[in-house]
C-alpha positions as CSV (number, residue, x, y, z in Angstrom):
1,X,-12.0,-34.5,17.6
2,X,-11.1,-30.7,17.3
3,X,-10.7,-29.6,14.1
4,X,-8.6,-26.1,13.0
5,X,-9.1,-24.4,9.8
6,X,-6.7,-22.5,8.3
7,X,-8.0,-19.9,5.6
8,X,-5.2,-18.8,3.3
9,X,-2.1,-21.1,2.1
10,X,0.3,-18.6,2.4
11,X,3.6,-18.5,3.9
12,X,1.7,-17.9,7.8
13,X,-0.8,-20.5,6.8
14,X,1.2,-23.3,5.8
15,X,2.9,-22.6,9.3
16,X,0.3,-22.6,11.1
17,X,-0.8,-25.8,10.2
18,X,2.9,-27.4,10.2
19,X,3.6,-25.6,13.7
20,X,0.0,-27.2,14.9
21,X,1.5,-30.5,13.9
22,X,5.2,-30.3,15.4
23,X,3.8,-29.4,18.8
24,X,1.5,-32.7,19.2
25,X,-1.9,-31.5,18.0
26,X,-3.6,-34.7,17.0
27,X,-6.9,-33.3,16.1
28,X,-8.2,-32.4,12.3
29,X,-6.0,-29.6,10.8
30,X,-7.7,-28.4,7.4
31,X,-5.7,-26.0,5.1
32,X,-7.8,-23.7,2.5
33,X,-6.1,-22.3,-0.6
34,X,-7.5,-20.5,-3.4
35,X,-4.3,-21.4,-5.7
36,X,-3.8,-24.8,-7.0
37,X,-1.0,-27.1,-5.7
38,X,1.0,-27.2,-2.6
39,X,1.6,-24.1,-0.7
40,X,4.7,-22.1,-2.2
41,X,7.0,-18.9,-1.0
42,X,6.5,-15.5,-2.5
43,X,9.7,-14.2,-1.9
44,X,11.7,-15.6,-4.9
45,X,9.2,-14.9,-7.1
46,X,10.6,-10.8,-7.5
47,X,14.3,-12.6,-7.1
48,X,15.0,-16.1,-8.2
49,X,12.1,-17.0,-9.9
50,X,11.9,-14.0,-12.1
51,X,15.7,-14.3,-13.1
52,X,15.0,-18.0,-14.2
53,X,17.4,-18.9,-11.2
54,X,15.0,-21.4,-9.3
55,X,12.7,-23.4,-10.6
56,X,8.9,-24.0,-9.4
57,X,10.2,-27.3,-7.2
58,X,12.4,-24.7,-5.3
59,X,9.8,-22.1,-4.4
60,X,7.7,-25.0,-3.0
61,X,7.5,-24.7,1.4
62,X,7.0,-28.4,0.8
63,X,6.3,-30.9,-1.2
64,X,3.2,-33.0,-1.2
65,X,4.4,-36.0,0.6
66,X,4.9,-33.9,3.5
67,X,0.7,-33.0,3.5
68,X,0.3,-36.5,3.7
69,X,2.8,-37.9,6.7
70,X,1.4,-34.9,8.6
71,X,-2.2,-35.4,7.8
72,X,-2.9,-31.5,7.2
73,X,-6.1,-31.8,4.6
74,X,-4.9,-28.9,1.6
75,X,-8.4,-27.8,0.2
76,X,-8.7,-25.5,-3.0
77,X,-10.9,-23.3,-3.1
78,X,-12.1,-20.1,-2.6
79,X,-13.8,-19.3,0.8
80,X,-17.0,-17.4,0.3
81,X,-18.0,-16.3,4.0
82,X,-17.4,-17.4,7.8
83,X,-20.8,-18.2,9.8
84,X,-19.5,-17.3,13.5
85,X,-22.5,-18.7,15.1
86,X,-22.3,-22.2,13.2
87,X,-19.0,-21.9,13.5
88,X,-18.3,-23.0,9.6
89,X,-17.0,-21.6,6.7
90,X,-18.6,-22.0,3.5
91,X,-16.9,-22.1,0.3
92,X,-17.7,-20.9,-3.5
93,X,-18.3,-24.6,-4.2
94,X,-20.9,-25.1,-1.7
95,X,-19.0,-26.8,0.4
96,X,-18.6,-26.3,4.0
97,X,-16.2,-26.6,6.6
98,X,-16.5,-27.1,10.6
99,X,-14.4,-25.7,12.6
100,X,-13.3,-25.2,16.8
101,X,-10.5,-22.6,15.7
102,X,-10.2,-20.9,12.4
103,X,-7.0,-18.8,11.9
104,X,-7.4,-16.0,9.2
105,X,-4.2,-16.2,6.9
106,X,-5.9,-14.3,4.0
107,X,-2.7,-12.3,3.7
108,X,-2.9,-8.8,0.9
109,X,-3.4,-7.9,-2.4
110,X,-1.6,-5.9,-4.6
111,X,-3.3,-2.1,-4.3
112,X,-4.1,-1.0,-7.9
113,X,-3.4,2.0,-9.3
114,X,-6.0,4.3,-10.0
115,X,-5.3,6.1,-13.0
116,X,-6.7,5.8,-16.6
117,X,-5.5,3.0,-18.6
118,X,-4.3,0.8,-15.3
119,X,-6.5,-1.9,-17.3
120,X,-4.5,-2.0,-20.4
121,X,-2.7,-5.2,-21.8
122,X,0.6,-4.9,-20.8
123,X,0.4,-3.2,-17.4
124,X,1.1,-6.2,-14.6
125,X,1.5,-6.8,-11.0
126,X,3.8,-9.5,-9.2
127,X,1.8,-11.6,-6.0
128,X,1.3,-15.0,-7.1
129,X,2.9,-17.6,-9.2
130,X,0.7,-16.9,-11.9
131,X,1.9,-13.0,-12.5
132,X,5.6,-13.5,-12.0
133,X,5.1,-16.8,-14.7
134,X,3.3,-13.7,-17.1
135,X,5.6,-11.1,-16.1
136,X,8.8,-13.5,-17.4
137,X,7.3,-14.4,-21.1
138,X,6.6,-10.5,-21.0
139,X,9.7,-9.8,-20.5
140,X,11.0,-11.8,-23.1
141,X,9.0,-9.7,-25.8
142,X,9.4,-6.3,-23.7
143,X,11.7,-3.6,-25.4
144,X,11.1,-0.3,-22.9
145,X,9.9,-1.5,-18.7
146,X,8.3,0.8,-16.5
147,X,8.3,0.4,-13.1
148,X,5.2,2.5,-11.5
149,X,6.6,2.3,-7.1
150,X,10.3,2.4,-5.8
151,X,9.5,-0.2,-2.6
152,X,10.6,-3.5,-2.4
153,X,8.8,-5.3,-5.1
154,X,9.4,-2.4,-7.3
155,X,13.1,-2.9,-6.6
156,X,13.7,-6.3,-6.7
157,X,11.4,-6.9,-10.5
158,X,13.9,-4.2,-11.5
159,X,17.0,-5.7,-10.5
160,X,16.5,-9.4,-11.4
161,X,15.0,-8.5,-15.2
162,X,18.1,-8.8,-16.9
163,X,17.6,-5.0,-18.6
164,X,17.8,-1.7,-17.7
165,X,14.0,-0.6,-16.3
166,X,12.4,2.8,-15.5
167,X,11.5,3.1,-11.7
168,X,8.9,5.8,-11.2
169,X,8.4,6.6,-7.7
170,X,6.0,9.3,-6.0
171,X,7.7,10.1,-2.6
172,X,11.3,11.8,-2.9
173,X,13.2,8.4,-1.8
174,X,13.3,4.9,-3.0
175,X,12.3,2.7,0.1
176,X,10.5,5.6,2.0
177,X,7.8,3.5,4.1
178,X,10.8,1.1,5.3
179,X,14.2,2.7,5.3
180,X,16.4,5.3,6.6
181,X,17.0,8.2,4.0
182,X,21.0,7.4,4.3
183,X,19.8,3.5,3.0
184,X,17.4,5.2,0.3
185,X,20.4,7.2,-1.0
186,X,22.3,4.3,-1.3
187,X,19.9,1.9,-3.1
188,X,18.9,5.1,-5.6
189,X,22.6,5.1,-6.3
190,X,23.2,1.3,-6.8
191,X,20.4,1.0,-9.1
192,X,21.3,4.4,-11.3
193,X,25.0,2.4,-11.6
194,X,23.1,-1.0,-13.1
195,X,21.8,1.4,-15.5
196,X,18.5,1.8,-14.3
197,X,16.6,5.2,-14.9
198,X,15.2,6.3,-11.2
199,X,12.5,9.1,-11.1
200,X,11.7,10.3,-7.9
201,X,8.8,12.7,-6.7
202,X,7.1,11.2,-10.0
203,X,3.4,10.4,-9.8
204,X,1.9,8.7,-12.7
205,X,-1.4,10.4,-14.1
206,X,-2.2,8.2,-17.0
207,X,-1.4,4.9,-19.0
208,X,-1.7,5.7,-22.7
209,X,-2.1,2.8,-25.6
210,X,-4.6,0.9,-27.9
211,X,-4.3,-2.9,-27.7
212,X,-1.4,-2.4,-25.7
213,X,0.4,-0.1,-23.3
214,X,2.5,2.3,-25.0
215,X,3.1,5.2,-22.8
216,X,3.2,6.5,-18.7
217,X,2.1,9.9,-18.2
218,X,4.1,11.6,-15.2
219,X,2.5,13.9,-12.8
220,X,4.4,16.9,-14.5
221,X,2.9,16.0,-18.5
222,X,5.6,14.0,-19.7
223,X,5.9,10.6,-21.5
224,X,8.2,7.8,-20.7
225,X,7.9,5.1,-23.9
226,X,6.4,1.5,-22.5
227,X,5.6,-1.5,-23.8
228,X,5.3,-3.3,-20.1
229,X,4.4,-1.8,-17.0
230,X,4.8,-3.2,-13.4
231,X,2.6,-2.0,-10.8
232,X,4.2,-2.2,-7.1
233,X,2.5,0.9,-5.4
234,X,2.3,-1.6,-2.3
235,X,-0.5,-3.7,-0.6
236,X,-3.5,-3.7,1.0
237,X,-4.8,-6.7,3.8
238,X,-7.7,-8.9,2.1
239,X,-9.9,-8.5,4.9
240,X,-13.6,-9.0,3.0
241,X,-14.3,-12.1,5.0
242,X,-13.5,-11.3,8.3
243,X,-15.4,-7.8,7.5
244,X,-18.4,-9.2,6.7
245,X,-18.0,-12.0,9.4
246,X,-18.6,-9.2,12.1
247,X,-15.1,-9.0,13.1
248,X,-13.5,-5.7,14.0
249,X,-11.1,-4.3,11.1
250,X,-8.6,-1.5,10.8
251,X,-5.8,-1.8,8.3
252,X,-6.2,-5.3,8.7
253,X,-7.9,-7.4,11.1
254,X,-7.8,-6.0,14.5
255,X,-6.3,-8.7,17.0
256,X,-4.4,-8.7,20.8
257,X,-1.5,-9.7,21.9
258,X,-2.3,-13.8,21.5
259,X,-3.6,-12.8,18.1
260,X,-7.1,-13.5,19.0
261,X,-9.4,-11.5,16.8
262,X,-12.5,-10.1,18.2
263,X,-14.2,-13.9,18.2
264,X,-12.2,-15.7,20.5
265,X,-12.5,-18.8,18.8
266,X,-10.5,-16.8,15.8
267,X,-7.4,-15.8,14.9
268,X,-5.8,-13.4,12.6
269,X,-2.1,-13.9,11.5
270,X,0.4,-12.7,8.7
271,X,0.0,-9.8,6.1
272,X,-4.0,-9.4,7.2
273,X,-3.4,-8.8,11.0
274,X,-3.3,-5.5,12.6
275,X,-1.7,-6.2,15.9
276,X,-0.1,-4.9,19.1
277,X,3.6,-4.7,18.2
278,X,5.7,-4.1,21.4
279,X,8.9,-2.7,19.3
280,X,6.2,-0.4,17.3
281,X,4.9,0.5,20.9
282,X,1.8,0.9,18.7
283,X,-0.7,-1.0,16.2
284,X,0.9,-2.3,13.5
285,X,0.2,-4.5,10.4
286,X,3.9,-6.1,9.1
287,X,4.5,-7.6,5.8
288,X,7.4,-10.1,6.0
289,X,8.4,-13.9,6.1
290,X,9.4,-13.8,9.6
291,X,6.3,-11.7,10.9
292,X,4.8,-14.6,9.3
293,X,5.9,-17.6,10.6
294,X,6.5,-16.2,13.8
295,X,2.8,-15.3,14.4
296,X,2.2,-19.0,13.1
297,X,4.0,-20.7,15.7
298,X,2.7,-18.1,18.2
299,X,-1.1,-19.4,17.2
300,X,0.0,-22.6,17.3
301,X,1.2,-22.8,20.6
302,X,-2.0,-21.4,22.0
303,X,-3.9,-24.0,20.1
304,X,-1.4,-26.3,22.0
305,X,-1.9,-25.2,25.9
306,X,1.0,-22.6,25.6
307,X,-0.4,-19.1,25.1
308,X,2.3,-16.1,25.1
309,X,1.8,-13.0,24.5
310,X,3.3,-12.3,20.5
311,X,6.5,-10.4,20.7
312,X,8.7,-11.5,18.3
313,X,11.6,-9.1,17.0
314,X,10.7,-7.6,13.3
315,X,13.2,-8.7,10.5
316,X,13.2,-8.2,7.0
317,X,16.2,-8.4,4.1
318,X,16.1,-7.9,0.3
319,X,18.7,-8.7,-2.7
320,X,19.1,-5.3,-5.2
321,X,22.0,-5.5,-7.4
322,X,24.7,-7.4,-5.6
323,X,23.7,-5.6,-2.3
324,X,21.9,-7.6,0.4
325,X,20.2,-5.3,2.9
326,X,19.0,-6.7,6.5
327,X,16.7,-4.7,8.8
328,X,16.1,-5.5,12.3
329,X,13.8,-3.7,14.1
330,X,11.2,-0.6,14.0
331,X,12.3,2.7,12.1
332,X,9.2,4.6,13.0
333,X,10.0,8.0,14.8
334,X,14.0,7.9,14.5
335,X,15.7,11.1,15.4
336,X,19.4,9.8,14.7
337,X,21.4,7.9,12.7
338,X,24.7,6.6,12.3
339,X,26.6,4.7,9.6
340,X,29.2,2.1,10.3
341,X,31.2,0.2,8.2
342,X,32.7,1.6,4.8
343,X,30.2,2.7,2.5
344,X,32.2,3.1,-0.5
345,X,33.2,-0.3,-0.4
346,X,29.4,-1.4,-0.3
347,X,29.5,-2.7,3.6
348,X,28.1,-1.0,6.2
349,X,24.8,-0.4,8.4
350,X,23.1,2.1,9.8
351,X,22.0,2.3,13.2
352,X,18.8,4.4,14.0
353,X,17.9,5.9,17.3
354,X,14.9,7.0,19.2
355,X,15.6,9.5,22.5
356,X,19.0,7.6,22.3
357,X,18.1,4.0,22.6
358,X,18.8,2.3,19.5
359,X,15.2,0.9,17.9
360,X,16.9,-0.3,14.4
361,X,19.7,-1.5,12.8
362,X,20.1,-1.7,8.0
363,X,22.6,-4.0,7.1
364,X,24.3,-3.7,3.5
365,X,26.4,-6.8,2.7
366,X,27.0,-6.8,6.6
367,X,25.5,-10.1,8.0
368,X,27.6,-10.4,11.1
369,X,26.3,-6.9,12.0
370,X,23.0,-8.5,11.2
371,X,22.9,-11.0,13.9
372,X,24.6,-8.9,16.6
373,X,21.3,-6.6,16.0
374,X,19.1,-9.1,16.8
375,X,20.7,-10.2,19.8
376,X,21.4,-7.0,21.1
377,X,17.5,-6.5,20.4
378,X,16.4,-9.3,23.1
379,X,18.8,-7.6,25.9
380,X,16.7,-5.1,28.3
381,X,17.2,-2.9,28.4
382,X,18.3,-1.7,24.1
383,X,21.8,-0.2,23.6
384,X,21.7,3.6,24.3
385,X,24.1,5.5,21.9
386,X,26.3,6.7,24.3
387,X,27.1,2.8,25.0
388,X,27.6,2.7,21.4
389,X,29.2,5.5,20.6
390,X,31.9,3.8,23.5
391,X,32.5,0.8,21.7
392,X,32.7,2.8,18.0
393,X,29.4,1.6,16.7
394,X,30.7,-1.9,16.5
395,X,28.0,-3.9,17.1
396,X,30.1,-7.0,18.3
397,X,32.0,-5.0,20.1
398,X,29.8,-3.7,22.2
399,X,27.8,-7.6,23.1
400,X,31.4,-8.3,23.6
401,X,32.0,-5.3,25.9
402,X,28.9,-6.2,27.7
403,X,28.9,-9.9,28.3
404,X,32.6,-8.9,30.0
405,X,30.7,-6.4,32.2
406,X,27.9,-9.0,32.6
């Protein structure tokens, strides 16, 4: 009987093994987890969770009933190192596991922050269960919040913490790595209006304190008060075991286009993998639910007798404030943008262009404009501008317009 391990219980690894399942595959699928319980979602847990909004049940992918009808073996521990040649994995409690196919699932961690103090009590992250759980009875007791990275994470703690927060960031826009300046702008201003403090082009040099933090040092020598400090400078891919298994590695573990990993009996999936991305038109290494599960299903299917080469459409979406922003597609290398919708009434996108073909579409509070994107992302050839520009940068115009010439 073939058995495949999965090594991480994340989001991509509980889909792996569920996606290995609903295509037919009736050989031994193992799950390995280095948290305790059933595999849960990360998402919520900067949203939700945090607010007190959903409760643990809720953040569950599923419950444990569903382990046992679909006889996928959930194993906690912590795996130590990957023997290519035995083609095992052994784990911290001696154990060890056979395998045909292992997928690596070992998704990030959060990158620390390498200035004095960082260690103090009262200076937290948000990854797992565990830190938003201490992050909520810190709040609680909290008086001044400092928020040391204006991405995602950053954003989110700060608006679901029921207070106004300090957000410290280093670059000169909120949401630099991910969105368009004219998106940053907007999110900088929605935040300032919930009565958060937003400090940008503001490194942090030092965390000051005893038993407890107390201050944040700016890069220009001042001193913000703090009695709790979130780091969310951003991840890095946990990719000590494939590293020391041989594989090759470069911000994350280097795959192809199937996902395969240097040992073609292994593959790499989720937050850890460093793979060819079609829309990128270059290596990438995503971070998002749908990159996730996506890459899942993709490995499953190979497993399956169904190998295609990965080429999913990137997608990502956040809640700030009231606002719900969607992405779809690549941002990397625009050269123009345009805004549609009405902006002052907090509903618009903005649609990005490379050499006049559109590459990526930011929707705020606009989720029609949302799904046009990705459809108008699987046509080939992509909407050029001046097509666009024809139809008034209306998205569902223009599939509209096309389908008629079609």
């Amino acid at each position: 009987m073939s058995t495949v391990l999965v090594v991480g219980a994340g989001q991509s690894g509980f889909q792996a093994a569920a996606s290995l399942r609903d295509r037919g595959f009736d050989g031994r699928v193992v799950l390995v987890g280095d948290e305790p319980g059933v595999p849960y979602q990360r998402p919520p847990l900067s949203k939700a969770y945090l607010a007190g909004t959903a409760g643990l049940e809720q953040l569950h992918l599923r419950g444990e009933d569903f382990f046992a009808e679909k006889d996928i073996e959930l194993v906690d521990a912590r795996v130590k190192s990957i023997d290519r040649a035995a083609h095992r994995i052994h784990l911290e409690d001696d154990q060890e596991l056979a395998y045909d196919h292992l997928v690596v699932a070992t998704g990030a961690r959060n990158r620390a922050l390498p200035v004095p103090g960082a260690d103090l009590p009262g200076v937290l992250t948000l990854r797992t269960l565990g830190d938003a759980d201490q992050l909520r009875a810190s709040l609680s007791e909290a008086r001044n919040v400092v928020v040391v990275g204006g991405g995602f994470i950053g954003l989110e703690f700060a608006s679901h913490a029921g207070r106004p927060v300090t957000v410290v960031e280093a670059q000169d826009r909120l949401l630099n790595r991910v969105a368009s300046p004219e998106i940053s702008e907007y999110f900088a201003e929605l935040h300032r209006e919930a009565g958060h403090t937003v400090l940008l082009g503001q490194g942090v040099s030092a965390l000051h304190g005893d038993s407890q933090v107390r201050e944040v040092e700016l890069s220009d020598g001042s001193r913000l008060p703090a009695d709790l400090v979130v780091i969310a400078v951003g991840v890095v891919p946990e990719t000590a075991l494939a590293e020391a298994a041989g594989l090759d590695v470069a911000n994350g573990v280097v795959v192809d286009e199937h996902l395969r990993t240097s040992d073609p009996r292994i593959f790499a999936i989720g937050d850890c993998a460093n793979f060819p991305c079609v829309q990128a038109g270059a290596a990438t290494r995503l971070e998002s639910v749908q990159n996730a599960v996506d890459q899942a299903r993709c490995v499953a299917a190979a497993l399956t007798g169904t190998e295609e080469p990965y080429a999913s459409l990137p997608w990502f979406w956040t809640d700030q404030s009231g606002a719900k922003l969607q992405i779809a597609g690549i941002l990397a290398d625009a050269d123009r943008t345009v805004v549609a919708g009405d902006r002052e009434a907090g509903k618009f996108s903005v649609l990005s262009f490379r050499d006049d073909v559109l590459i990526a579409v930011e929707s705020v509070n606009r989720p029609a404009d949302h799904i046009a994107a990705r459809r108008l992302f699987t046509a080939d050839p992509h909407p050029r501008y001046a097509d666009l520009e024809a139809s008034e940068f209306d998205l569902k115009a223009h599939m509209k317009a096309a389908s008629t010439r079609g």
